[in-house]
C-alpha positions as CSV (number, residue, x, y, z in Angstrom):
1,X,-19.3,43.6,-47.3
2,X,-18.9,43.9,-43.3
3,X,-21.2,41.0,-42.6
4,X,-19.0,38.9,-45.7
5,X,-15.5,39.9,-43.5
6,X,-17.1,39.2,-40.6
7,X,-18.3,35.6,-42.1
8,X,-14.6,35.0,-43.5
9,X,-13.1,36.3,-40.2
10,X,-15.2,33.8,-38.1
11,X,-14.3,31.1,-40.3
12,X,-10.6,31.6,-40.3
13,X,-10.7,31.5,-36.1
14,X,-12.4,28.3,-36.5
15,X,-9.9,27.1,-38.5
16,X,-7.5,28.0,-36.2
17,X,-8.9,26.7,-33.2
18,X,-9.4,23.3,-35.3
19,X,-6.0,23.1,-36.4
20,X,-4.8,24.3,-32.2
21,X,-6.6,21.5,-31.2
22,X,-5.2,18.9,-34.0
23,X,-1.7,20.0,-33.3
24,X,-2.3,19.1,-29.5
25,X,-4.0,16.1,-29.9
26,X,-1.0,14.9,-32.3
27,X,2.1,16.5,-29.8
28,X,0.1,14.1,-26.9
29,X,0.4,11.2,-29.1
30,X,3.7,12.0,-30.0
31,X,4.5,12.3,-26.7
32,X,3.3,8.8,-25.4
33,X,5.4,7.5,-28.6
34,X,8.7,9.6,-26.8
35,X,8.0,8.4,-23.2
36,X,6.9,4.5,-24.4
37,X,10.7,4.4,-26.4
38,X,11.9,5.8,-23.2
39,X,10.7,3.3,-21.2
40,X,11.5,0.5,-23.6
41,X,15.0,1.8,-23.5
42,X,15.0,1.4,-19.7
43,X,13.4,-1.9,-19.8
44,X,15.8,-3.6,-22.3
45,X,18.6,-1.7,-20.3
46,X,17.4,-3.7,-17.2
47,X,17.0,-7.0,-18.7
48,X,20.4,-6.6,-20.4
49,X,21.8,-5.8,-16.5
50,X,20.2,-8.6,-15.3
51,X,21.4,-11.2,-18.1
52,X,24.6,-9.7,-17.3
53,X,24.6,-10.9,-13.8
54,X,23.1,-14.2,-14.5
55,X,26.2,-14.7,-16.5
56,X,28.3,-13.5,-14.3
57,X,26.8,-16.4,-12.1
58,X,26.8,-18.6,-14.8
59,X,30.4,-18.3,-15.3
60,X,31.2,-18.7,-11.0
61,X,29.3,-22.0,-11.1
62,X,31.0,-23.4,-14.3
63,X,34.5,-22.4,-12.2
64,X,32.9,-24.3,-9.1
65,X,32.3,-27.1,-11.9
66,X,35.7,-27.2,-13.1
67,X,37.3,-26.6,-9.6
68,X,35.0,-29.8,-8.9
69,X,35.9,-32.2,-11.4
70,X,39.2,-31.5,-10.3
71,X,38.5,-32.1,-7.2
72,X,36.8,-35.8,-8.5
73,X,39.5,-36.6,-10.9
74,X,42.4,-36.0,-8.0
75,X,40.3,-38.0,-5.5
76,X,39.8,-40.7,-8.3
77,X,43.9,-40.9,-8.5
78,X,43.4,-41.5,-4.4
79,X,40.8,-44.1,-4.6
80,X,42.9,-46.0,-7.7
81,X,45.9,-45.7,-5.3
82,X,43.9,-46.9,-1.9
83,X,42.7,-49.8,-4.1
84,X,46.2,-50.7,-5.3
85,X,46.7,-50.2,-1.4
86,X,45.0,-52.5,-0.2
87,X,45.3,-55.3,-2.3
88,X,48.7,-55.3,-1.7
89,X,48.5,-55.5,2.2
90,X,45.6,-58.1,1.2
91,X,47.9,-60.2,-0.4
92,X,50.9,-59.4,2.1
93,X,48.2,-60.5,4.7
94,X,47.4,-63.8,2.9
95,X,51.0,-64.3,2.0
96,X,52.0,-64.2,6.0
97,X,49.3,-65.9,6.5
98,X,50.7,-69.2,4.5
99,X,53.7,-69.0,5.8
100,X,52.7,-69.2,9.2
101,X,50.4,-71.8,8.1
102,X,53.4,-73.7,6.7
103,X,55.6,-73.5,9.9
104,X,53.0,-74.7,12.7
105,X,52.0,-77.7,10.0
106,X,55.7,-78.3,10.1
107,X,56.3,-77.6,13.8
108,X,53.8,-79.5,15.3
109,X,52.4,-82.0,12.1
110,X,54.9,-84.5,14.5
111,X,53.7,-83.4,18.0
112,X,55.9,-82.5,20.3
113,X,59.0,-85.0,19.2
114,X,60.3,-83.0,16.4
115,X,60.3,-80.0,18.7
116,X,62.3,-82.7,21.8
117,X,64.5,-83.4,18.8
118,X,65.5,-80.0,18.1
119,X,66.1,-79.6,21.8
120,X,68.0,-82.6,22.2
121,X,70.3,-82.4,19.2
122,X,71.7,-78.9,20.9
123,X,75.6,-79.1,22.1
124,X,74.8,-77.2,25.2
125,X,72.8,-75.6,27.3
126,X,73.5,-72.2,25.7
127,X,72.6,-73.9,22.1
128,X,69.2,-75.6,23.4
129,X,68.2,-72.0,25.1
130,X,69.0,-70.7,21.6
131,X,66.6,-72.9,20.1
132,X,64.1,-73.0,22.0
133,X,63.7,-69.2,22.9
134,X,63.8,-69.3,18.4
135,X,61.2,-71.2,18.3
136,X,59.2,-69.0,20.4
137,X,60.4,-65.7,18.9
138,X,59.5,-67.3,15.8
139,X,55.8,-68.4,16.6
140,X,55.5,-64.5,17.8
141,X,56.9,-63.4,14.7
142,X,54.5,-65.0,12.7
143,X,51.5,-63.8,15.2
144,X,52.9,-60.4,15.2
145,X,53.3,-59.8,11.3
146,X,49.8,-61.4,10.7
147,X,48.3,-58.9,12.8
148,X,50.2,-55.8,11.6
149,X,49.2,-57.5,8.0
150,X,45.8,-57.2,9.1
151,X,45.7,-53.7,10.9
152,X,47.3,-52.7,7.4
153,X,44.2,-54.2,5.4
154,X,41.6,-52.7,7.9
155,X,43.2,-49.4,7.3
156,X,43.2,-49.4,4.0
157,X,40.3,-49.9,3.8
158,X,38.9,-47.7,6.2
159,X,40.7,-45.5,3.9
160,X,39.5,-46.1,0.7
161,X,35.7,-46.0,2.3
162,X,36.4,-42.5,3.4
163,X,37.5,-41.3,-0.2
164,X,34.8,-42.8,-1.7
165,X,32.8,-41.0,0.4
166,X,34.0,-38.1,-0.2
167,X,34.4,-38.8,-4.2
168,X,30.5,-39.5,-3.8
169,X,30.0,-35.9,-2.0
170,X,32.0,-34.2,-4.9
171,X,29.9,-36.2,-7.5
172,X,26.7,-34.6,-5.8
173,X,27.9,-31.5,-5.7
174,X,28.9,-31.8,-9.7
175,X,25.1,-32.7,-10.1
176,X,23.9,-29.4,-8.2
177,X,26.2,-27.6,-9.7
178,X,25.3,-29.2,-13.2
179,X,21.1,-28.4,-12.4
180,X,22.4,-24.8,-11.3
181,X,23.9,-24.5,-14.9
182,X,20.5,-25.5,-16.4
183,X,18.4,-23.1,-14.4
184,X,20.6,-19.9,-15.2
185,X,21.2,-21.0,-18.4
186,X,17.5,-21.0,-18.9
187,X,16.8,-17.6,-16.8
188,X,19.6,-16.0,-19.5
189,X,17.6,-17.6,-22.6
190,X,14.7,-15.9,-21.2
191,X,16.3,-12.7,-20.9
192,X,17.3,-12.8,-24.2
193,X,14.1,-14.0,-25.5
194,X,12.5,-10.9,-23.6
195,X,15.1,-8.1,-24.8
196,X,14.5,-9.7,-28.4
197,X,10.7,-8.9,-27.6
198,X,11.7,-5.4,-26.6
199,X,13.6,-4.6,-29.7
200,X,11.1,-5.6,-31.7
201,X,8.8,-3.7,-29.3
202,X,11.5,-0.6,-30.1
203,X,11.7,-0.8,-33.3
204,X,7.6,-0.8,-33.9
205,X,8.0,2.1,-31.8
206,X,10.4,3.8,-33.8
207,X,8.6,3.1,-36.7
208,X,4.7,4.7,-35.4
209,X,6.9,7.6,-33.7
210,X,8.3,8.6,-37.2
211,X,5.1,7.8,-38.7
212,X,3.6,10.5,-36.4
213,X,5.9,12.6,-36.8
214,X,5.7,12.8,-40.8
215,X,2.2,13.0,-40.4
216,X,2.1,15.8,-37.8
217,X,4.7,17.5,-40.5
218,X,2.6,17.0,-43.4
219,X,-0.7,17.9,-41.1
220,X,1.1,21.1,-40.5
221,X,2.0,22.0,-43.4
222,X,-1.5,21.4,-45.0
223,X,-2.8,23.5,-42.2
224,X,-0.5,26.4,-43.6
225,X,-1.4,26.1,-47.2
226,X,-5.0,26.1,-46.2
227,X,-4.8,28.8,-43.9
228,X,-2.6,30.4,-46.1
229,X,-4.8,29.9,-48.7
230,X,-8.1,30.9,-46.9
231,X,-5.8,33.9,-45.6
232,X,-5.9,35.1,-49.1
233,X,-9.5,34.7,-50.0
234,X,-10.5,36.5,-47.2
235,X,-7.6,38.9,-47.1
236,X,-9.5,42.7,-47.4
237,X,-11.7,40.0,-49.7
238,X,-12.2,36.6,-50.0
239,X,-13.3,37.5,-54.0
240,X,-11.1,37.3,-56.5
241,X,-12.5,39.0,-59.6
242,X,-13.2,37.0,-62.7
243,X,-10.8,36.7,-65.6
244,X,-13.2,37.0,-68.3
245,X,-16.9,36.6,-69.3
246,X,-19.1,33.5,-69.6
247,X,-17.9,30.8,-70.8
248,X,-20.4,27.6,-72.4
249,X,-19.4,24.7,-74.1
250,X,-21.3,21.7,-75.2
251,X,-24.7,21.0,-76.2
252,X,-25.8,19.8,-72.8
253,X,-27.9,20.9,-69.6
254,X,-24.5,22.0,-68.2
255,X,-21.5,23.1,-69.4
256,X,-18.0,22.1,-68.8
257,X,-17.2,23.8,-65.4
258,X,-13.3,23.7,-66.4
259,X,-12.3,23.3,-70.2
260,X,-9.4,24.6,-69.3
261,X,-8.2,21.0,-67.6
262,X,-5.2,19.4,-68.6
263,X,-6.9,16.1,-68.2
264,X,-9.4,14.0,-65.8
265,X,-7.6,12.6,-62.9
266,X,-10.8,11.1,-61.7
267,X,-14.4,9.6,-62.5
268,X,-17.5,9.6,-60.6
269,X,-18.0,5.9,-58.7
270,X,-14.4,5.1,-58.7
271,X,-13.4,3.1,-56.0
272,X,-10.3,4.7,-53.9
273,X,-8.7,3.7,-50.6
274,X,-9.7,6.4,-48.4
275,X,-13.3,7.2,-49.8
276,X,-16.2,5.0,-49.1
277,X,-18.5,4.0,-51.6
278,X,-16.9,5.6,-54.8
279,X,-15.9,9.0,-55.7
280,X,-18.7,11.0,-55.7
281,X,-17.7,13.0,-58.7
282,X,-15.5,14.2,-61.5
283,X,-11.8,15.6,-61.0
284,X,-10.4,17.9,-63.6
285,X,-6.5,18.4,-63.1
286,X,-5.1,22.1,-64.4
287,X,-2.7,24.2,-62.9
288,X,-3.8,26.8,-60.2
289,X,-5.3,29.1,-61.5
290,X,-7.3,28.0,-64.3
291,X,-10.6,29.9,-64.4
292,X,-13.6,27.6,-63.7
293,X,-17.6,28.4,-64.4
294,X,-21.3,27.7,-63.1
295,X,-22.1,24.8,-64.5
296,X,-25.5,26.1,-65.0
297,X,-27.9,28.9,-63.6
298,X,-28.5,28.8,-60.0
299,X,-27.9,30.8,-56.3
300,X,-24.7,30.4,-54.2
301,X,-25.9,28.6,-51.2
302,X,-21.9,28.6,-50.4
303,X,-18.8,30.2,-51.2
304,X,-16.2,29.8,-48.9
305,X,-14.2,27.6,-46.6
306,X,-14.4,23.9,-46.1
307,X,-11.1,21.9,-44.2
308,X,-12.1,19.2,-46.4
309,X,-13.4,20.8,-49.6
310,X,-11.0,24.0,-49.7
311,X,-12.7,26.9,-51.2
312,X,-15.8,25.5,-52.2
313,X,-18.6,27.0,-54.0
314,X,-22.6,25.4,-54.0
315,X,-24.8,26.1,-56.2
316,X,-28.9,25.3,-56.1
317,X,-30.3,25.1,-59.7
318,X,-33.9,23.9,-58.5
319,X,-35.9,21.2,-58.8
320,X,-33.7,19.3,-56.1
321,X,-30.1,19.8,-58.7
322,X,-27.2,21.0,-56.7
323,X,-23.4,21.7,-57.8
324,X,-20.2,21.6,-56.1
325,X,-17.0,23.0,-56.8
326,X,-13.9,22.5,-54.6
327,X,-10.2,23.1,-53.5
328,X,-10.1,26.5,-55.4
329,X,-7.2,28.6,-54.6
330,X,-9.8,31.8,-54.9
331,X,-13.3,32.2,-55.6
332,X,-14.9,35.2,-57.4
333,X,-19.0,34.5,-56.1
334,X,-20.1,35.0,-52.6
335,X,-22.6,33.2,-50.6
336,X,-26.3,34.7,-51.8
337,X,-24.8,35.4,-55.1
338,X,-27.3,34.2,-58.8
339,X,-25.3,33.2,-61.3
340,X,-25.7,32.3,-64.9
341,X,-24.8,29.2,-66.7
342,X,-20.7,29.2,-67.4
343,X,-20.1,32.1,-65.4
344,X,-16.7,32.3,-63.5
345,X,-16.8,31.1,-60.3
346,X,-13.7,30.6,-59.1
347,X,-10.0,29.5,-60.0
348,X,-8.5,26.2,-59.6
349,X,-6.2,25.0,-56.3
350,X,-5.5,22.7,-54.0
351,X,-7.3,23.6,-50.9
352,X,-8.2,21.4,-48.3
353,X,-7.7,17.8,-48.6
354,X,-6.4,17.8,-51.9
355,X,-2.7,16.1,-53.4
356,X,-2.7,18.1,-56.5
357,X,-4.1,21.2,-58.2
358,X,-7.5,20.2,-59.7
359,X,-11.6,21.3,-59.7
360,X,-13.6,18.6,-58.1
361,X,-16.9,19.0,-59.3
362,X,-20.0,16.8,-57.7
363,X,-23.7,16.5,-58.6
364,X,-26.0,15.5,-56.7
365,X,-30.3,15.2,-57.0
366,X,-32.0,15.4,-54.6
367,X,-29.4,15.1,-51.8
368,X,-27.6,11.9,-54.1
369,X,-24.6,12.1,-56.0
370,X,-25.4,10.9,-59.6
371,X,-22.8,11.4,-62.5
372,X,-21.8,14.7,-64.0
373,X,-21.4,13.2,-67.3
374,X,-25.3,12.5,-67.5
375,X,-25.6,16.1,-68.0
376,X,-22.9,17.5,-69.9
């Protein structure tokens, strides 16, 4: 009995240790799933900073755009007006320009009689000084305006040359301005496509973190039933005493090794998810509890704790047959033990890695799992 709690004993501080370990090695990875949202938060923070400030100088150079085409459209109004300008003092120059054309053709088409003959048809000498120092004023007059005509025109346009100058520098600065636009605009698509990425990123996150979490939970909590559960078959005594005698049903090389079952959840070779190459034996659902039996004569090689297989019992028949039992919530053989054929072993549970109350009962010959129902 010492060396039996001392077996138990050793297994349950495995366990533990196990379990220690798994609950670290799941806090760690919890842990990078914490500090990789963390630093997903900080990233998306600073790409939402920095598309905030590439707005911010999108929005200064679409003022500097609008303060420019301000700028153009007034400087248009000046270049329309210095156009208007100058042909007006372009035709004010071509206009004095006739004239004076006209008045030499008539003052000197004749030579210089028509000029005697304004001289001589004077009444005095204070007339003829009139007229002649007219005609001279006149000729001066002409030469005078034609000049100031032209002054005006080179002015002008000296004038309009400098505003289109300067409309031409405003129109290059509207095209910088306009490529500027572009670029941020594209740097702020960027940003946006690259916070999108880091929500997504985030939200993955989120998702494996809780993941994890549930997982750790339910990982936990298995770990208590188990250990609960192995706490109790090893509690004082791991051996829960049988509920009645043998019990043997069927005509076959074994018997039933729980007829108390509600039904058979499932069948030797079915093909599940987590198991590879088919299930490698029978499951019998019943509530906790139920009694189950040796399926036929044999030695306990094992009767105790598996993290897999629960409370597990094994039993060598000879002649290469061996028997398994699993998830028990008790067992009432011990390792050593012979037993006859439909003798209580055990009640059922859902020890180990189990999802429901239920026996799981395996065959195997020779080391291979073959079908239970070959010899019931």
């Amino acid at each position: 009995m010492k060396k039996r709690m001392k077996r138990v004993v050793g297994i349950i501080l495995a366990f533990v240790m196990c379990a220690g370990m798994t609950l670290n090695a799941g806090a760690v990875t919890i842990d990078e799933a914490e500090d990789k949202a963390d630093e997903l938060e900080q990233q998306k923070e600073s790409a939402e900073a920095e598309k905030e400030k590439l707005i911010s100088q999108l929005n200064g150079i679409i003022d500097d755009m609008n303060e420019t085409q301000e700028k153009l459209t007034v400087k248009e109004e000046e270049i329309n007006a210095a156009e208007q300008e100058l042909v007006q003092a372009k035709i004010n120059e071509n206009n004095q320009y006739e004239s004076m054309k006209k008045r030499i053709k008539f003052m000197y088409e004749g030579g210089n009689t028509q000029f005697l003959e304004v001289l001589l048809q004077s009444q005095s000498i204070g007339d003829l000084l009139n007229k002649a120092e007219y005609v001279s004023q006149l000729s001066s007059y002409d030469r005078d305006m034609l000049t100031e005509f032209q002054n005006t025109v080179k002015e002008v346009e000296e004038k309009e040359a400098a505003l289109q100058e300067e409309y031409s520098e405003l129109n290059d600065l509207q095209d910088q301005l306009a490529e500027q636009q572009d670029q941020v605009q594209t740097l702020i698509d960027s940003k946006e496509a690259q916070i999108a990425d880091i929500q997504d990123e985030i939200k993955a996150n989120e998702a494996t973190l809780e993941k994890l979490k549930k997982e750790a939970e339910e990982a936990k909590r298995l770990r208590e039933e188990q250990a609960a559960a192995a706490a109790a078959g090893s509690g004082g005594s791991s051996y829960t005493p049988p509920s009645g005698g043998n019990v043997v049903s069927g005509n076959g090389y074994f018997t039933h090794p729980c007829p108390g079952m509600t039904y058979q959840s499932s069948y030797f070779g079915e093909i599940r998810e987590f198991e590879v190459g088919g299930h490698k034996g029978n499951d019998y659902a019943a509530p906790v509890g139920t009694p189950t039996y040796a399926a036929a004569a044999g030695t306990v090689v094992i009767a105790g704790w598996s993290n897999s297989a629960g409370n597990w019992v094994v039993i060598n028949h000879g002649n290469g047959l061996v028997t398994k039992y699993m998830h028990h919530s008790s067992l009432c053989v011990s390792t050593g033990q012979y037993v006859e054929k439909g003798q209580q072993i055990g009640y059922v549970g859902s020890t180990g890695q189990s999802t429901g109350p239920h026996l799981h009962f395996q065959v195997e010959l020779n080391g291979v799992p073959v079908s239970p129902d070959s010899y019931m």
